[in-house]
N, C-alpha and C positions, 0 to 999 in steps of 0.2 A: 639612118634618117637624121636630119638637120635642123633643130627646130631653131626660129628667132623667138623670142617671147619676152613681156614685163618680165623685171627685175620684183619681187617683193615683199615684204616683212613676213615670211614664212610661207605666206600664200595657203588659199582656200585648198580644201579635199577636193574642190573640183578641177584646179591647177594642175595638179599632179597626174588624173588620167590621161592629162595629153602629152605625158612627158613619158609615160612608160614604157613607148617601144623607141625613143629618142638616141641615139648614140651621142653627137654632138647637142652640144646644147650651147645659141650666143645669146645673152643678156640686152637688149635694143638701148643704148644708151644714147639714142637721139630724141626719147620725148621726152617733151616738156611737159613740165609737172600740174597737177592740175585737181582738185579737189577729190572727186570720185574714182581716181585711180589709187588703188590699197599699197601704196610703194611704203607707207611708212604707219601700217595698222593692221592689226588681225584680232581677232574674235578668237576666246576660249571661253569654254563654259565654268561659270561661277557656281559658287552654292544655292543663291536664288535667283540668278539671270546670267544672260550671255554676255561677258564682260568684253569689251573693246580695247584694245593695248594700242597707245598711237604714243609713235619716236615724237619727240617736239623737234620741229625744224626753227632754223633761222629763216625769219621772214612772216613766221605764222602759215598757218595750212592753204594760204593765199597766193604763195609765193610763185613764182612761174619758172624758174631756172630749170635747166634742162635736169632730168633726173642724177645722172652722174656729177651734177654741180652741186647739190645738195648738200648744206651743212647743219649736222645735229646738231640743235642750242642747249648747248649745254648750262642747263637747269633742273630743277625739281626731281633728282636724283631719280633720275626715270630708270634707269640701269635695275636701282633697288626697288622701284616700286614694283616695274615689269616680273621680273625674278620675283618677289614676294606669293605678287598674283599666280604667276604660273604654281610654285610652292605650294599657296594652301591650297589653289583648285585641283591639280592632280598629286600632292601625296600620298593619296591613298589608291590612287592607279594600278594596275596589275605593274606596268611598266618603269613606272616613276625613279625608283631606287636605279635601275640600268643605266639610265642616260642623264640623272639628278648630276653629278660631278659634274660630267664634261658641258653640262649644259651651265650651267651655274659657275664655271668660268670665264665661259662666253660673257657674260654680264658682269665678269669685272674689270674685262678689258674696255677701255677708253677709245672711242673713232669720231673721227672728227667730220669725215662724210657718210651721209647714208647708203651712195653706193658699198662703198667698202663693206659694213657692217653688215648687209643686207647679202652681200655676194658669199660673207662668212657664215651666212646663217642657211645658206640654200646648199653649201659646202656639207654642213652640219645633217640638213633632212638629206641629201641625197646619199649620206651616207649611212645616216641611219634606216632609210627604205631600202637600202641594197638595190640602187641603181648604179649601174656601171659608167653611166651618162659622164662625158666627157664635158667639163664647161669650158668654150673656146671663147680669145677675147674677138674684138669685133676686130680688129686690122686682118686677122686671117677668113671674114666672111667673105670676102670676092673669090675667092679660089673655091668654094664649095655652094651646094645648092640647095635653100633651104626654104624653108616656110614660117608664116611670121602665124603666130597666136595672140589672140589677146584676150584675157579673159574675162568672162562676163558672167554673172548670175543667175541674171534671169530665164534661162532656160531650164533650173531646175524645180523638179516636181514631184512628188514623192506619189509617185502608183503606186496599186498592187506589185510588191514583189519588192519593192525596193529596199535594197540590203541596207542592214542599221548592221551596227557592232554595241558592244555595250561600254555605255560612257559613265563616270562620275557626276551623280546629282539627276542621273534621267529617270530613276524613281521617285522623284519629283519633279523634275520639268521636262520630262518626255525623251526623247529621244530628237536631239536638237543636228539637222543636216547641213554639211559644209561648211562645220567650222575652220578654224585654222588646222593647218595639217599635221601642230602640235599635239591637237586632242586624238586625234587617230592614233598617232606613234606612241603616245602615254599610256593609250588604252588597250591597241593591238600589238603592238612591242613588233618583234618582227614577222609578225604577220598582217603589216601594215599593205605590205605591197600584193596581197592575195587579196586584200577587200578592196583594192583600188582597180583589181580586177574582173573582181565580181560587177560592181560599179561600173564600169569601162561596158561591160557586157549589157548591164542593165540600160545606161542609154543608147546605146548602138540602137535595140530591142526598142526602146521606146522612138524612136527617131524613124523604124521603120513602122511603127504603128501595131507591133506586134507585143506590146504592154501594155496590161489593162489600167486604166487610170482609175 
């Protein structure tokens, strides 16, 4: 299977269930940019709240250029803030120490578009889920047949039965769902892609009405 799907700054836990049974996978680098789309922001959990991580763009978060024209403004050493936050929120993760190097590389390299940066970082979870998913650029999308995603939120709900894993800080602020697909891989290491499939299961099940809410 073929998916088209956003391109985006790590992307939500619920991004990923649609990507699990994907072989190919193309990036849509035809929309244009637009506030409510997460191309250059994602959510990991803090010590006392769900903390926000957003790239600064050129233009301000207003900007309208098509996604793949996007240029990170290079300001307010956001490289090191980002990397800080990830650092204090999950170093004491079951997982943290495994993928702390190679990730904390990633942030010391310099990109001057958000595409780029963003295609490096989805390079990064895909291989750290153990997805075998091939990412094709778009010039080879006419030759194959695929299906466009786009993700959305609001369809999730937490019923009866809905699988949590255990996070940093949710013996204090609970058990916080669909964050960035960082906190899952910090927390699950590699059994990231066995709760994306439990999950996968659990909304199917809810979608047929066969989940108690």
């Amino acid at each position: 299977m073929t998916q088209l799907t956003d391109i985006q700054y790590y992307g939500s836990v619920y991004c990923y269930i649609s990507l699990l049974n994907s072989k190919y996978i193309i990036f849509d680098n035809t929309l244009s940019h637009f506030k409510g789309l997460h191309v250059n922001r994602t959510c990991i959990l803090g010590a006392n709240k769900v903390l926000t991580l957003s790239v600064p763009l050129e233009g301000g978060r207003s900007v309208k250029h098509k996604i793949m024209d996007l240029k990170i403004a290079s300001r307010d050493s956001w490289q090191r803030i980002h990397w800080r936050s990830i650092h204090d929120s999950y170093r004491k993760a079951p997982w943290f120490e495994e993928y702390a190097v190679d990730l904390e590389n990633l942030y010391q390299k310099t990109y001057v578009y958000l595409w780029d940066w963003n295609l490096k970082i989805a390079e990064w979870v895909f291989q750290s889920l153990n997805f075998e998913t091939v990412i094709l650029s778009e010039e080879v999308s006419g030759n194959l047949q695929n299906s466009k995603i786009s993700f959305s939120n609001d369809s999730i709900k937490m019923g009866f039965g809905y699988p949590k894993y255990q996070q940093v800080f949710s013996d204090k602020l609970g058990f916080q769902p669909n964050l960035s697909i960082l906190d899952l891989i910090m927390n699950e290491g590699p059994m990231a892609r066995k709760y994306l499939e439990k999950l996968e299961v659990y909304e199917a099940n809810r979608k047929d009405g066969t989940t108690v809410n």
